[in-house]
Backbone as JSON Lines, residues from 0, in Angstrom:
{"i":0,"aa":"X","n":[69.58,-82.1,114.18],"ca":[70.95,-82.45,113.88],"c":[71.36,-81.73,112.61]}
{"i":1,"aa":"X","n":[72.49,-81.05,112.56],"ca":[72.86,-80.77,111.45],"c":[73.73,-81.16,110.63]}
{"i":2,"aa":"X","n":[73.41,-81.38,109.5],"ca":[74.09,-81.9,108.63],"c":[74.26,-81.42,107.12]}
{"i":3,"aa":"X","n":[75.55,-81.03,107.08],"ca":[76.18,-80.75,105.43],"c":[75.91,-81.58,104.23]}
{"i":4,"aa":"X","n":[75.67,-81.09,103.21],"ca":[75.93,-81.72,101.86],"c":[77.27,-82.08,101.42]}
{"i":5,"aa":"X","n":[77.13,-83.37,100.91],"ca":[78.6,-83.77,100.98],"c":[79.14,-82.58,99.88]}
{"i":6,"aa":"X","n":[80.83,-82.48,100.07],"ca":[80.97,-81.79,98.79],"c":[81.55,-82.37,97.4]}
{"i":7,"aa":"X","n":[81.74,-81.89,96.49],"ca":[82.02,-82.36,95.06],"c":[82.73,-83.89,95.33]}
{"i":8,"aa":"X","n":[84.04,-83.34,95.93],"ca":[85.04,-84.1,95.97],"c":[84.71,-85.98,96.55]}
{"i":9,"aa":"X","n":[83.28,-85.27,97.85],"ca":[83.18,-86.69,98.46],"c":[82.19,-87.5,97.75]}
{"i":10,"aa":"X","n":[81.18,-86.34,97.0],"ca":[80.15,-87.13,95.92],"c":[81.01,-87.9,94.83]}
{"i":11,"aa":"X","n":[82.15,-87.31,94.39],"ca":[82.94,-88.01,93.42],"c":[83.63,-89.81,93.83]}
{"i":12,"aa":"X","n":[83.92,-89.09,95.3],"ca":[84.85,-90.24,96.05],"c":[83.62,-90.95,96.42]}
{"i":13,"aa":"X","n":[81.88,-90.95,96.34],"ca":[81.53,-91.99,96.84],"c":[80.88,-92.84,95.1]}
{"i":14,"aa":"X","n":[80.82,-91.81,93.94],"ca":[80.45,-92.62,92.86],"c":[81.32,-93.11,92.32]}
{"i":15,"aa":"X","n":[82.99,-92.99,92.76],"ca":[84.18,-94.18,92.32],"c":[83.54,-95.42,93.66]}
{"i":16,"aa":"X","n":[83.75,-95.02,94.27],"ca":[83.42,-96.41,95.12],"c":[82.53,-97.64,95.12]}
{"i":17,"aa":"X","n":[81.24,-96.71,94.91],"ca":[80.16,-97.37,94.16],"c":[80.11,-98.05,93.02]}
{"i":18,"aa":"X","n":[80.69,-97.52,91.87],"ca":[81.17,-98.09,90.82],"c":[82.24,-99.46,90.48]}
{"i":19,"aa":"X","n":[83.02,-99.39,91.42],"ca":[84.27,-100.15,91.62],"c":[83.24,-101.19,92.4]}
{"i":20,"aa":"X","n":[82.49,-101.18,93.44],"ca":[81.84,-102.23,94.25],"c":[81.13,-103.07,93.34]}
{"i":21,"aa":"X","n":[80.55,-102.29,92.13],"ca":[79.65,-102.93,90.91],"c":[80.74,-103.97,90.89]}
{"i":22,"aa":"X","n":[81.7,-103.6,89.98],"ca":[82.8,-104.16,89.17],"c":[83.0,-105.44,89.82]}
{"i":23,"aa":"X","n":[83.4,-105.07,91.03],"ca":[84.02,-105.79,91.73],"c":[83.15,-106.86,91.98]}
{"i":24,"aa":"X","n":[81.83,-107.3,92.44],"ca":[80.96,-108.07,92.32],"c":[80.19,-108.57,91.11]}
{"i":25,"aa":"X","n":[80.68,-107.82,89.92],"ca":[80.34,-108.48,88.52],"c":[81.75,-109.12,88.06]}
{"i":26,"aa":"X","n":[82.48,-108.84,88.11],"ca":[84.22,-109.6,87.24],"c":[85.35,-109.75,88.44]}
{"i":27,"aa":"X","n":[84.46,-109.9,89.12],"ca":[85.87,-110.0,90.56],"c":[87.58,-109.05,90.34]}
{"i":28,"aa":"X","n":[87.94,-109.45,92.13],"ca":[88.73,-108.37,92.21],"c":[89.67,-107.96,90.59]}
{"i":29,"aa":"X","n":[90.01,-108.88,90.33],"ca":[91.23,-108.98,89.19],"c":[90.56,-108.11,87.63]}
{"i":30,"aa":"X","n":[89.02,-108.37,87.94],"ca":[87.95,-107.4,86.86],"c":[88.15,-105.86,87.05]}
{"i":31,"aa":"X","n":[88.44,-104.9,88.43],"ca":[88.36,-104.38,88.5],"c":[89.67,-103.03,88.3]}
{"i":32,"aa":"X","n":[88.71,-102.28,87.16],"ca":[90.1,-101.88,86.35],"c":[90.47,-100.03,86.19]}
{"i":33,"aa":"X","n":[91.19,-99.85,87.13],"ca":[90.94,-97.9,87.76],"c":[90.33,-97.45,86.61]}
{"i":34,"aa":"X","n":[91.15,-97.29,85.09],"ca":[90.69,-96.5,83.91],"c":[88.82,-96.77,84.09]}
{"i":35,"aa":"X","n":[88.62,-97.91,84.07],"ca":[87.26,-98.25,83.86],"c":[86.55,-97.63,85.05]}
{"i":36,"aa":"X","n":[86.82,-97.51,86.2],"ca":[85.84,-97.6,87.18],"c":[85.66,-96.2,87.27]}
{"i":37,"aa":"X","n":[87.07,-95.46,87.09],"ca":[86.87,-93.96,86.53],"c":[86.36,-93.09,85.53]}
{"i":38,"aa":"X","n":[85.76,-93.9,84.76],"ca":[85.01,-93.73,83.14],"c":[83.66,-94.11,83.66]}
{"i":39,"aa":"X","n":[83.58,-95.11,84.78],"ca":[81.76,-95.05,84.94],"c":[81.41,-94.64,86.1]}
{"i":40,"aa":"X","n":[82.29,-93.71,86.7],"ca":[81.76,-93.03,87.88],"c":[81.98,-91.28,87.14]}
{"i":41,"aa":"X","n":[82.04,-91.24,85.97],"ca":[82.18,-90.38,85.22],"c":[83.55,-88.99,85.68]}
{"i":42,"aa":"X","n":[84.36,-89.7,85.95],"ca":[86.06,-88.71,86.2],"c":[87.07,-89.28,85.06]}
{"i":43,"aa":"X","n":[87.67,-88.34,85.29],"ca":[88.98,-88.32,85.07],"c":[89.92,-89.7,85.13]}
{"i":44,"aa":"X","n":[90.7,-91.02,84.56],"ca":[91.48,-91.45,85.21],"c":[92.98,-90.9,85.89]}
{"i":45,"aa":"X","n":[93.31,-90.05,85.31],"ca":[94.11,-89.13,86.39],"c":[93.68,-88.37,87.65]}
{"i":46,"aa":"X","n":[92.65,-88.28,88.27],"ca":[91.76,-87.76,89.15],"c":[91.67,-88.96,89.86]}
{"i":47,"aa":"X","n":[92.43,-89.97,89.88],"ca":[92.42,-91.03,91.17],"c":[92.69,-90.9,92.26]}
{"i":48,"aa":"X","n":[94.18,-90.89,92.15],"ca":[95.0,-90.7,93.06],"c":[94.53,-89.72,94.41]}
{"i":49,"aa":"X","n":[93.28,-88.57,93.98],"ca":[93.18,-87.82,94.66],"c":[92.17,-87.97,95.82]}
{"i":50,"aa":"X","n":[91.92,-89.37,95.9],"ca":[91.16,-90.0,96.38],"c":[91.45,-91.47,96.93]}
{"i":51,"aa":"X","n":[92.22,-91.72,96.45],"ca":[92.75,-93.22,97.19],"c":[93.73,-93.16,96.84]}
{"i":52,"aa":"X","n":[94.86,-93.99,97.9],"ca":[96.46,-94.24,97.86],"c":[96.84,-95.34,96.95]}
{"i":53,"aa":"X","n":[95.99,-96.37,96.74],"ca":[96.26,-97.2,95.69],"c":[94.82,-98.14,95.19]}
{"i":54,"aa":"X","n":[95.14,-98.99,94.3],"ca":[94.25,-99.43,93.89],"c":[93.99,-100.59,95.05]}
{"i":55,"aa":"X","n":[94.65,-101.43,95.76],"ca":[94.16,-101.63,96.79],"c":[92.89,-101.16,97.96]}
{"i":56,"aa":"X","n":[93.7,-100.09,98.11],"ca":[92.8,-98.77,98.86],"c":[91.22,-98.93,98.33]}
{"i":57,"aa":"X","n":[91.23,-98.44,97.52],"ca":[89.88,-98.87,96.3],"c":[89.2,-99.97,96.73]}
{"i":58,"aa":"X","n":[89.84,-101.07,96.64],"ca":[88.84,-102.52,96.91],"c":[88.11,-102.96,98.43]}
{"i":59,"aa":"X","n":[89.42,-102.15,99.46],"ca":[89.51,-102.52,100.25],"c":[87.54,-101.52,100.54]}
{"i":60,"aa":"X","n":[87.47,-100.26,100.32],"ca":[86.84,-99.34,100.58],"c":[85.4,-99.97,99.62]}
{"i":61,"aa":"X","n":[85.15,-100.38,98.44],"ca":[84.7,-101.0,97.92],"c":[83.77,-102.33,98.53]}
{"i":62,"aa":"X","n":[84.49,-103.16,99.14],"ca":[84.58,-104.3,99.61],"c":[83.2,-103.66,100.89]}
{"i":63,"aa":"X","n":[83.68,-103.1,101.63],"ca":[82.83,-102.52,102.7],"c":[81.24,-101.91,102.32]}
{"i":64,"aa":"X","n":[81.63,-100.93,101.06],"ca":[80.49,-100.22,100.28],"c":[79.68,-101.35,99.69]}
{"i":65,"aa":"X","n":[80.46,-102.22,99.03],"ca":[79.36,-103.54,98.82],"c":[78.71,-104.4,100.07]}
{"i":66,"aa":"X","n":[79.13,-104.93,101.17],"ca":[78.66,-105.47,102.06],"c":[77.91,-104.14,102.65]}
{"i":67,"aa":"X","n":[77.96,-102.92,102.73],"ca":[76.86,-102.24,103.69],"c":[75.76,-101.95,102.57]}
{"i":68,"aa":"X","n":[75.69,-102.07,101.66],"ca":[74.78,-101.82,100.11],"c":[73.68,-103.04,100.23]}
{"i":69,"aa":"X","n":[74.26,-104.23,100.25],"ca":[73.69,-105.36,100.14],"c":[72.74,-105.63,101.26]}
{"i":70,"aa":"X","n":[73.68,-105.45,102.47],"ca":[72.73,-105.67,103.82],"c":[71.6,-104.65,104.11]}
{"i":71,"aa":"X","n":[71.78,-103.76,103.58],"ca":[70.45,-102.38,103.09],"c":[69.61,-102.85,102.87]}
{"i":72,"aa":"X","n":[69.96,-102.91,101.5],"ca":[69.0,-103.54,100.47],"c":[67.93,-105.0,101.3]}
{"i":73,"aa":"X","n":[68.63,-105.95,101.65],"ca":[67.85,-107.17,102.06],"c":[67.14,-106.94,103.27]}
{"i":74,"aa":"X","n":[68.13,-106.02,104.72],"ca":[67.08,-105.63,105.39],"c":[65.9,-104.79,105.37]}
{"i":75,"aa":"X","n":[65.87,-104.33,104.21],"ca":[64.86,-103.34,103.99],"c":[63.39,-104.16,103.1]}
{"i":76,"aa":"X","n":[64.37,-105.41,102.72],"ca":[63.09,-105.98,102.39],"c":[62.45,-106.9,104.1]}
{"i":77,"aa":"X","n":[63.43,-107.29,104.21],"ca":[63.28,-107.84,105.79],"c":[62.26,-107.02,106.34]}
{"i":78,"aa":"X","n":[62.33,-105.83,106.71],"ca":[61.95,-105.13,107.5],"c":[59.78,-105.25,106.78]}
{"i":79,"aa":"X","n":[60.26,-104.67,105.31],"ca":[58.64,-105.08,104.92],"c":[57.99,-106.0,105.26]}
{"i":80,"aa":"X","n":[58.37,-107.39,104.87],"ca":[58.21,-108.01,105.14],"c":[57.15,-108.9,106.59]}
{"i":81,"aa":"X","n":[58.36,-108.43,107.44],"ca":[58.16,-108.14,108.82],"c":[56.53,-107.6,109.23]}
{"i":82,"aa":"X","n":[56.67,-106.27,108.82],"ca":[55.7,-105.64,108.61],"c":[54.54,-105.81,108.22]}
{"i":83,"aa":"X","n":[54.22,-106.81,107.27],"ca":[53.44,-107.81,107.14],"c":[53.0,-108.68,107.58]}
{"i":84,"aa":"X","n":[53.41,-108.95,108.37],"ca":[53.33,-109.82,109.76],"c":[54.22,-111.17,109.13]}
{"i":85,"aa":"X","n":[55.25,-111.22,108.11],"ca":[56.33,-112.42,107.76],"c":[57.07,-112.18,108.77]}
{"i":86,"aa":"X","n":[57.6,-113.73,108.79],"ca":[58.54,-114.45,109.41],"c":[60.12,-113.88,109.2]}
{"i":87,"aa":"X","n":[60.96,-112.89,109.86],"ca":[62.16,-112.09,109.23],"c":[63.23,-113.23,108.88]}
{"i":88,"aa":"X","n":[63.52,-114.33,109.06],"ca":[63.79,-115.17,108.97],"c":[64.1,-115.78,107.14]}
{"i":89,"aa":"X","n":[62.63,-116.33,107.27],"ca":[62.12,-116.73,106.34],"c":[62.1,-115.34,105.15]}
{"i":90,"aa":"X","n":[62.4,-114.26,105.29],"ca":[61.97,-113.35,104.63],"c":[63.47,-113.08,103.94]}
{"i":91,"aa":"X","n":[64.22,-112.97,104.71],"ca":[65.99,-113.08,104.69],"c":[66.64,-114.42,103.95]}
{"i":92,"aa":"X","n":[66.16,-115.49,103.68],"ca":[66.66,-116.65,103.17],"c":[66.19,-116.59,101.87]}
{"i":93,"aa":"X","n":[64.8,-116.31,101.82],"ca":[64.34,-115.99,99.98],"c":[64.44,-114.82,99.36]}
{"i":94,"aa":"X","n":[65.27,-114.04,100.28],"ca":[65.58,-112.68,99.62],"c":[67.03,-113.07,99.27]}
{"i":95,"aa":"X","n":[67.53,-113.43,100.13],"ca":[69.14,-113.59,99.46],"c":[69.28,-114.99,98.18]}
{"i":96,"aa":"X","n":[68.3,-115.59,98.13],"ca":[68.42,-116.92,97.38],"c":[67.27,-116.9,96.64]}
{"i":97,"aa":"X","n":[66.92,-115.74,95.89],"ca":[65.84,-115.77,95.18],"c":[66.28,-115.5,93.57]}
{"i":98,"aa":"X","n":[65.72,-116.36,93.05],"ca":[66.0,-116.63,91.7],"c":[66.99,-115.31,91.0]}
{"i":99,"aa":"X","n":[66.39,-114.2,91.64],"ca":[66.7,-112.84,90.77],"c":[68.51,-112.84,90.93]}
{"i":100,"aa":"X","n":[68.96,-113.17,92.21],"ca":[70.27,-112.83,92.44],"c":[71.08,-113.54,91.54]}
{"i":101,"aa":"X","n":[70.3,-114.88,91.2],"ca":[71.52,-115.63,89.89],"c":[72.45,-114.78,88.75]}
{"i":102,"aa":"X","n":[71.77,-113.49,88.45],"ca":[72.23,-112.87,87.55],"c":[72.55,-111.29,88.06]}
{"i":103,"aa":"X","n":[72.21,-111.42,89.32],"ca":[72.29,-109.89,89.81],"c":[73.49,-109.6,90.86]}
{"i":104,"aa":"X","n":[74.61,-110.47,90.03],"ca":[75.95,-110.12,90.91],"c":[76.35,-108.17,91.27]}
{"i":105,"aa":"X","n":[76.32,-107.6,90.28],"ca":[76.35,-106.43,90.46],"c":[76.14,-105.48,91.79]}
{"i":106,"aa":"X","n":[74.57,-106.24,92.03],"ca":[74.22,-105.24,93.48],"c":[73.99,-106.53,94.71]}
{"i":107,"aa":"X","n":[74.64,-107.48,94.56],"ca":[74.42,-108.84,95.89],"c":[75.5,-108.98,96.67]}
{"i":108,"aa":"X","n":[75.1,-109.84,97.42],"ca":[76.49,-109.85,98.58],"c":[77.84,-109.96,97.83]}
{"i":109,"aa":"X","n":[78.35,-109.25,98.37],"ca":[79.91,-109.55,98.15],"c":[81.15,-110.66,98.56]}
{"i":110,"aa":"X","n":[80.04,-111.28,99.68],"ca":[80.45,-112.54,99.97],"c":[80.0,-114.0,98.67]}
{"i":111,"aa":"X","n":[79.12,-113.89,98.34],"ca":[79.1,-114.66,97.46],"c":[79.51,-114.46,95.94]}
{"i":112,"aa":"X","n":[79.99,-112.94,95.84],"ca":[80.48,-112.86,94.49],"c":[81.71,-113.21,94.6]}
{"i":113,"aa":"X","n":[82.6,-113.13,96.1],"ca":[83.97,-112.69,95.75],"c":[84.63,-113.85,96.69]}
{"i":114,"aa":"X","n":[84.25,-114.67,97.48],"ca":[84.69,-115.49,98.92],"c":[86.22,-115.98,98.2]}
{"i":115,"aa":"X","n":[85.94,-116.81,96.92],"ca":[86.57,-117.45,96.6],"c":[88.52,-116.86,95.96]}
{"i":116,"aa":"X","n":[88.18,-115.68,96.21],"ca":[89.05,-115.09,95.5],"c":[89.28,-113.91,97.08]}
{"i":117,"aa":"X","n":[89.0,-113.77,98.02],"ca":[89.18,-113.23,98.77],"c":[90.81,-113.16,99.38]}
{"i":118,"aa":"X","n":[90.68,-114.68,100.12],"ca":[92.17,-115.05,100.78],"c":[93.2,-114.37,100.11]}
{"i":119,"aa":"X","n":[92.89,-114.18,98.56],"ca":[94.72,-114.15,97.72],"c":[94.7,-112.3,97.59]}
{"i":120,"aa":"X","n":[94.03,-111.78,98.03],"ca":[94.32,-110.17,98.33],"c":[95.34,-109.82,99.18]}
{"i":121,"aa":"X","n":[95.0,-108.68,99.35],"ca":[96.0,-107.36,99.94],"c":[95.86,-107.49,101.44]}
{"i":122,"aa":"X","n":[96.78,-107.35,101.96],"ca":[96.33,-107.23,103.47],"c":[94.89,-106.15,103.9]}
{"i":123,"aa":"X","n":[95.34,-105.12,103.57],"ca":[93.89,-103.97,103.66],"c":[92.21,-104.52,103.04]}
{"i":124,"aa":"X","n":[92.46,-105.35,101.96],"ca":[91.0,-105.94,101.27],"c":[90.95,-107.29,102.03]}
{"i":125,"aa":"X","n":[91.85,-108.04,102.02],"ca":[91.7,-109.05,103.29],"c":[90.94,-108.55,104.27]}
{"i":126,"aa":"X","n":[91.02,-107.99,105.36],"ca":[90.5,-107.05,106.14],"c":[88.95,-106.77,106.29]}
{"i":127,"aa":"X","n":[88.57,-105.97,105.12],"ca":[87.47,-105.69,104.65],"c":[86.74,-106.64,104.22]}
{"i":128,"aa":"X","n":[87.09,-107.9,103.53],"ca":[86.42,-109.14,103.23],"c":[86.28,-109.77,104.44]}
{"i":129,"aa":"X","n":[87.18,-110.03,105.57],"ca":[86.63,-110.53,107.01],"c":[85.43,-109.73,107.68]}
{"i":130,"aa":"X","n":[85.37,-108.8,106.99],"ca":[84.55,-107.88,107.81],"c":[83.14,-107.95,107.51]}
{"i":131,"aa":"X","n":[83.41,-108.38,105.73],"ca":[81.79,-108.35,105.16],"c":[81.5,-110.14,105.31]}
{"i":132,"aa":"X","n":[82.27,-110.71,105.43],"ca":[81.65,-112.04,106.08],"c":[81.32,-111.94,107.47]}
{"i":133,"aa":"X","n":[81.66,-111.39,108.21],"ca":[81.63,-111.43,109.43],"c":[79.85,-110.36,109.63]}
{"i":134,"aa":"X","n":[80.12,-109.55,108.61],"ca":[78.73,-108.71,108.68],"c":[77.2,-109.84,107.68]}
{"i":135,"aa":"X","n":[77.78,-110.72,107.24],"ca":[77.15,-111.55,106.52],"c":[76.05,-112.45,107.42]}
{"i":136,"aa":"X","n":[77.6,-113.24,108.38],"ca":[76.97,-113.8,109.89],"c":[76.52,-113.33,111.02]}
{"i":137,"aa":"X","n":[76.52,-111.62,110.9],"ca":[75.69,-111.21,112.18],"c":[74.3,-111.02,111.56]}
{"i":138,"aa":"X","n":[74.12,-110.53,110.48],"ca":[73.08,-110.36,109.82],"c":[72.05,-111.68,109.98]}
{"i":139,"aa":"X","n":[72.49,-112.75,109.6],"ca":[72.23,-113.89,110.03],"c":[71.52,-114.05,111.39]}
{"i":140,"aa":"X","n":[72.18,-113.71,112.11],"ca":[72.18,-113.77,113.6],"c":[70.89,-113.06,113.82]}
{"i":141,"aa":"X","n":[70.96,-112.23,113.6],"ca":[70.32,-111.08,114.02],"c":[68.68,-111.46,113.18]}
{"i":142,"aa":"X","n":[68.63,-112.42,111.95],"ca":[66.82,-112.63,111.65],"c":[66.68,-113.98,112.27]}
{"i":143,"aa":"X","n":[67.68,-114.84,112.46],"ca":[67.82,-115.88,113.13],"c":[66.8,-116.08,114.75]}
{"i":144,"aa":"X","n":[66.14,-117.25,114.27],"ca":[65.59,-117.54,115.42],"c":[66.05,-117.58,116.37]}
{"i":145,"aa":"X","n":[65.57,-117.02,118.19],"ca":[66.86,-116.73,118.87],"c":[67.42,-117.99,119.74]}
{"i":146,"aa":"X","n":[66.39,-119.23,119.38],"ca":[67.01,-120.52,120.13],"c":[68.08,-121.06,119.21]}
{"i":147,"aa":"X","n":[68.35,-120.86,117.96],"ca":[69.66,-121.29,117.33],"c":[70.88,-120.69,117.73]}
{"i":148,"aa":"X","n":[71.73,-121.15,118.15],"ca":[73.46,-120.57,118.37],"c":[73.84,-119.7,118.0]}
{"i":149,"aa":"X","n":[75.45,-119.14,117.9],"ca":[76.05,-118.63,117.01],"c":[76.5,-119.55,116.06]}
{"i":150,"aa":"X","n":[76.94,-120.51,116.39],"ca":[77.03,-121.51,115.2],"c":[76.64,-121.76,114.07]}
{"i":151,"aa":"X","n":[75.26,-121.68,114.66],"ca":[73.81,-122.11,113.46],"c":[74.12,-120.68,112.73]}
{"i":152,"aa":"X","n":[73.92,-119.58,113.33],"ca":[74.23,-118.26,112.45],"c":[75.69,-118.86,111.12]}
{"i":153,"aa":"X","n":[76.81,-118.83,111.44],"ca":[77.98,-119.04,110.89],"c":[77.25,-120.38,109.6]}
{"i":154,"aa":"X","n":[77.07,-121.43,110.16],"ca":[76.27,-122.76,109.2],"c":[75.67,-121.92,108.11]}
{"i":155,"aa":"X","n":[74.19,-121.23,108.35],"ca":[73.21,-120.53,107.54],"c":[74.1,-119.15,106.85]}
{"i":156,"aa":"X","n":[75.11,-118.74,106.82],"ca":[75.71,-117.76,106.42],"c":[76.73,-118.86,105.27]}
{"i":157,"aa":"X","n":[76.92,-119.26,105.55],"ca":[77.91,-120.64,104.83],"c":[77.08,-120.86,103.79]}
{"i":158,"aa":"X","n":[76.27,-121.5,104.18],"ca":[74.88,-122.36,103.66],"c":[74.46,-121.05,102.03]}
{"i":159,"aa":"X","n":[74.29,-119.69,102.59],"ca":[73.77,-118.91,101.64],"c":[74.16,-118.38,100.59]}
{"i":160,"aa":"X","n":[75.75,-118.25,101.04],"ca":[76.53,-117.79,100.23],"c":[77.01,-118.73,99.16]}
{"i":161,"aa":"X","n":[77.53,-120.03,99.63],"ca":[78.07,-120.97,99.09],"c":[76.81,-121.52,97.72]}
{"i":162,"aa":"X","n":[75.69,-121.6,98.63],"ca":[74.17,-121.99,97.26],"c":[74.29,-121.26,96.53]}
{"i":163,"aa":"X","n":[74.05,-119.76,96.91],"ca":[74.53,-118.55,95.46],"c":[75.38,-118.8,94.68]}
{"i":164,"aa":"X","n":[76.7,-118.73,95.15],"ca":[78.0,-118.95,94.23],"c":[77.57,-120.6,93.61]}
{"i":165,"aa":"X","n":[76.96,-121.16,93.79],"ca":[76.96,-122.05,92.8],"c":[76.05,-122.46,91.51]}
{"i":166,"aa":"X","n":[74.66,-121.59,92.49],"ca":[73.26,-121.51,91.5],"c":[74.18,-120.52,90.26]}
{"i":167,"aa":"X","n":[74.67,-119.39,90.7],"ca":[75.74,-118.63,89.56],"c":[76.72,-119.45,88.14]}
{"i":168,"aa":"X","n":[77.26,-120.36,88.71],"ca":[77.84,-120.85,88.21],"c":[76.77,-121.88,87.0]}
{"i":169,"aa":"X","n":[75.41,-122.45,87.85],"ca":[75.24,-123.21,86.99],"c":[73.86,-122.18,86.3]}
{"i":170,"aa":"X","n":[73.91,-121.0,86.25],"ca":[73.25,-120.13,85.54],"c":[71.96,-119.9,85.51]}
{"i":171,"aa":"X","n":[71.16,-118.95,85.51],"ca":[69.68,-118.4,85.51],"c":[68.74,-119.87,84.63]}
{"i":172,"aa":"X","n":[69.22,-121.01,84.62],"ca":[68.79,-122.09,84.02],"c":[67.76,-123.51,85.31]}
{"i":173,"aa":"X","n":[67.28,-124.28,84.93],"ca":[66.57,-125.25,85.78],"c":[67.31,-125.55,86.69]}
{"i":174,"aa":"X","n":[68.06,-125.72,86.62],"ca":[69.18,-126.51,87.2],"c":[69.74,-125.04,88.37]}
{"i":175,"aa":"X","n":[69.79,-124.49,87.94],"ca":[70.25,-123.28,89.3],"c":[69.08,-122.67,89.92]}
{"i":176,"aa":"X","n":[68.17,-122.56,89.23],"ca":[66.92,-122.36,90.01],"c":[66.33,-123.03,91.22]}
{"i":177,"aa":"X","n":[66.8,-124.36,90.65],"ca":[66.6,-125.79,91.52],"c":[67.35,-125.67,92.69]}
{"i":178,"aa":"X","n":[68.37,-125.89,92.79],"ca":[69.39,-125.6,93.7],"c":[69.16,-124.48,94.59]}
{"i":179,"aa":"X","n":[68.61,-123.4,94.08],"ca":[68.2,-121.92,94.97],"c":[66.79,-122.3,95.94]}
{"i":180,"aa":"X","n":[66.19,-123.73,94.99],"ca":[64.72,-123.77,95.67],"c":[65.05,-124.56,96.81]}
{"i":181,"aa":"X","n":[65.83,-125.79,96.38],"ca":[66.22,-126.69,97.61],"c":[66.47,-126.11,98.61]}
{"i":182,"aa":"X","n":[67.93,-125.12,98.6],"ca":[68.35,-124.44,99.7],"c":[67.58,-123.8,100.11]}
{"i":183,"aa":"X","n":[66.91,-122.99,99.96],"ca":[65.76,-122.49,100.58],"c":[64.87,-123.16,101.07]}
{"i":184,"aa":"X","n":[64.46,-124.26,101.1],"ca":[63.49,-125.03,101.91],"c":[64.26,-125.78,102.68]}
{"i":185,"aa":"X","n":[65.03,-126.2,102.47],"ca":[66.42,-126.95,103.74],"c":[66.34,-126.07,104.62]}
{"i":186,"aa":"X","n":[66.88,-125.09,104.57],"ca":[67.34,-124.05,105.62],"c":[65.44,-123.69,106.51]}
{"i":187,"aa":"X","n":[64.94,-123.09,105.77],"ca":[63.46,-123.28,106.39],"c":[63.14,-124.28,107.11]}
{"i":188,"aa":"X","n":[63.06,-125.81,106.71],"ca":[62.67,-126.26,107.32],"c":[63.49,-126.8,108.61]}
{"i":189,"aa":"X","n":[65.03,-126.3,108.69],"ca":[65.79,-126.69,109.19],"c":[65.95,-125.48,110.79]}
{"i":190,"aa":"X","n":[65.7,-124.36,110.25],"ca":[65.88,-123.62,111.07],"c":[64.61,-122.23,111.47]}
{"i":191,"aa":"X","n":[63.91,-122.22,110.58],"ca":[62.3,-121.16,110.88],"c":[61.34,-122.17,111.94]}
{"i":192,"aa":"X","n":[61.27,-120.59,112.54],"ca":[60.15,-121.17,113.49],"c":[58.72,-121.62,112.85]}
């Protein structure tokens, strides 16, 4: 198969994106600020425009780059895992709810950095946020034991995101740790084979 090196322009257009996905999952949408995201993807802030129609555009594109980043990342531990002869399941619930993510909004789902603040967007990032929840619950689906529903998928996607966003809130401390441990053995014992 052949395949090109991206050129300047799309390496540029994918380290604004990347950058902005940081942002955007460390200080939410309203954090995310063109001058800035263009200063750490190392351009120009006049060199935007030449790349997205608005700052919308940005989040919306963002929004996606974070949900396909994240689901990488976890299936790839999944997959080790696996490989090991673990449970993908079980491998997927303490990867997404493992102590480390309390503080590692930066590179984690984007569903749990951003749910809450989703609805009040743009039609186009609306969009893209249905999409990375919706990629949240197939993901689900898909390490999910296969006698549980779609339902149970949607529940355990609920279930993961919602524990995060709150272990967050109550900080890399006992008390959020706790909360990350519970949920994780609820859901185990609730739904692993």
């Amino acid at each position: 198969m052949n395949s090109t090196a991206p050129s300047k322009k799309e390496q540029s257009h994918q380290r604004i994106v990347a950058a902005a996905a940081r942002a955007m999952r460390r200080s939410g949408f309203k954090g995310v600020s063109v001058a800035e995201v263009m200063k750490e993807a190392g351009l120009t802030h006049g060199g935007f425009y030449a790349h997205f129609a608005s700052r919308d555009a940005l989040l919306a594109e963002a929004v996606s780059h974070a949900s396909r980043d994240s689901a990488t990342l976890i299936m790839n531990h999944v997959g080790k895992q696996a490989e090991a002869g673990g449970e993908r399941f079980r491998a997927y619930v303490n990867a997404y709810l493992s102590d480390t993510q309390i503080e590692a909004c930066e590179n984690g789902c984007p569903v749990a950095a951003l749910c809450s603040e989703m609805r009040g967007q743009a039609p186009e990032v609306m969009a893209s946020s249905r999409e990375a929840v919706h990629s949240l619950q197939q993901l689900v689906r898909e390490v999910l034991p296969a006698h549980h529903g779609e339902q149970a998928s949607w529940v355990v996607a609920a279930t993961l995101s919602g524990a995060l966003q709150m272990a967050r809130v109550m900080g890399n401390t006992p008390q959020g740790r706790a909360l990350l441990a519970s949920t994780r053995a609820e859901l185990l014992a609730r739904y692993a084979d």
